[in-house]
N, C-alpha and C positions, 0 to 999 in steps of 0.2 A: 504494500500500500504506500500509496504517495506521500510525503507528510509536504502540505502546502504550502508550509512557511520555505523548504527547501527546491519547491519546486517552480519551476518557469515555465509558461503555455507560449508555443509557437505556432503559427500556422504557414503551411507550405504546401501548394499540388490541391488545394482542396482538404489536406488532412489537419487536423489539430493533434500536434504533439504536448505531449507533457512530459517534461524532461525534468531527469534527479541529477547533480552535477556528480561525477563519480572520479575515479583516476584515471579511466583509460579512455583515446580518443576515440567517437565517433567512427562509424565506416563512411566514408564519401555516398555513400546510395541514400544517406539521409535525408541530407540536405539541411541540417538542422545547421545553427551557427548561436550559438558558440560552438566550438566543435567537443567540449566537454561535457557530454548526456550521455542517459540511455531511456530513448523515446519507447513513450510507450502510446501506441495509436489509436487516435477515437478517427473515425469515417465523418466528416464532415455531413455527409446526408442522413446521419444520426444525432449529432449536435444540433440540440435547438433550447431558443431560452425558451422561458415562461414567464406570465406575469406574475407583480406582485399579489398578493389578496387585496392589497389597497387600488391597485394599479384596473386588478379584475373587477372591485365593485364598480369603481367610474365606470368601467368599460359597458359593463349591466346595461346602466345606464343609457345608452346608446342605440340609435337606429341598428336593426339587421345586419345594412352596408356595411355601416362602420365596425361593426362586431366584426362580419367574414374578412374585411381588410385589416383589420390589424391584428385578429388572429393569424391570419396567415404571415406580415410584417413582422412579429414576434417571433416567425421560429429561425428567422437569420440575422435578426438585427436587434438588439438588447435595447428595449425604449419603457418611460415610464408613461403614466397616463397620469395627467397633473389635473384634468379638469374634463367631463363627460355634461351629464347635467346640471344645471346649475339653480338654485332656487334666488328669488329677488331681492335676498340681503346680499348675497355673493356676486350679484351681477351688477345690482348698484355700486355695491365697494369698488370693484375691480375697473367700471366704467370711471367713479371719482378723481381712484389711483392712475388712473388714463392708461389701462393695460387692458382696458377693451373701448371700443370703438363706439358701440352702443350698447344703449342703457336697457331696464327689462320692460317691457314681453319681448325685446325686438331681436336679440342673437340664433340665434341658430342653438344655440347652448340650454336656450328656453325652453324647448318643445320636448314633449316624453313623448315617446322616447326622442333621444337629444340627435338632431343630424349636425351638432356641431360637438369636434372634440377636440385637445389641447396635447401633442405628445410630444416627448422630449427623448435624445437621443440617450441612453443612460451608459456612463454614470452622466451627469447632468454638466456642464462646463458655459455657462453664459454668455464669457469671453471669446467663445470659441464660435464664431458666426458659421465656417466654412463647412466646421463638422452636420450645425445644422440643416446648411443647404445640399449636405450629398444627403443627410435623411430623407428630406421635402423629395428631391429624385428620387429616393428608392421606393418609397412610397406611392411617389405618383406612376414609378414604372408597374408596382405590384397592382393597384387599381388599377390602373390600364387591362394588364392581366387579368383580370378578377372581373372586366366590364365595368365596373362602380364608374360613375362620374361624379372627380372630386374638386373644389377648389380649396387653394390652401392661401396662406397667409404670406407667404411669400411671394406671392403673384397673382392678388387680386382679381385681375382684368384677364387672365388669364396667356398674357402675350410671351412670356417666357423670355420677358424684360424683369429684371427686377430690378432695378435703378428709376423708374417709374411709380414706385412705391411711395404713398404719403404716412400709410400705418404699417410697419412690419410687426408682422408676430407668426414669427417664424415655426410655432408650433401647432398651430392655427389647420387644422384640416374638414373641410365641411361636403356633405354630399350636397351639389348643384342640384336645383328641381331640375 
């Protein structure tokens, strides 16, 4: 058994290794680097995350759509769910704090089940703009996939301009009527 505090997770080929640092090197057919392990192999078409229980109730919350698409989003890309439906003290606050655009009945985030939801790439990094806009792509490629028609928060107007943008909120993904 692994003990994690000693161990390092690589990914290469599609595979996830989990490597224990040892004394002897590496054979070259690994491909691991550092070249001191000894991997032991998970199949990347078995790796998949899950949500949190917190992560799963917002999700509850949520249209159909939204459920089958980030169900599926979950099992290759590690995301939290910060916000599903929202009741009118949490929608007013958040519209105050200017971290929503509009105030309540009017979001997308109002309606039960909710066609509006809030995900974030996890672990969660604010600073980190660039990581949030490969999530917004993978997302909008897995909808695609999936049929759902989504808009998100990254590109309102949907022109795949984002420099066009007056309100970003980057976590922002809504099904289109």
């Amino acid at each position: 058994m692994l003990n994690p505090k000693k161990s390092t997770l690589h990914f290469h080929n599609n595979i996830f290794y989990f490597s224990k640092r040892v004394s002897f090197h590496t054979p070259p057919s690994c491909g691991v680097r550092p070249a001191r392990c000894a991997p032991q192999y998970l199949n990347m078409d078995l790796f998949m995350y899950v949500f949190s229980d917190s992560s799963q109730r917002k999700l509850e919350t949520c249209c159909p759509d939204l459920i089958r698409l980030f169900n599926e989003v979950i099992k290759h890309r590690d995301c939290k769910i910060i916000y599903g439906r929202r009741e009118k003290e949490e929608q007013d606050r958040l519209f105050k704090e200017g971290k929503s655009r509009l105030n309540y009945p009017h979001s997308s985030h109002n309606r039960y089940p909710s066609r509006g939801i809030d995900v974030a790439p996890y672990p969660i990094d604010w600073k980190d703009a660039g990581r949030f806009y490969m999530f917004v792509g993978y997302v909008q490629a897995v909808a695609e996939k999936l049929n759902i028609p989504i808009r998100c928060g990254a590109d309102w107007d949907g022109d795949t301009r984002t420099t066009d943008q007056k309100f970003n909120d980057l976590v922002h993904f809504e099904v289109r009527e």
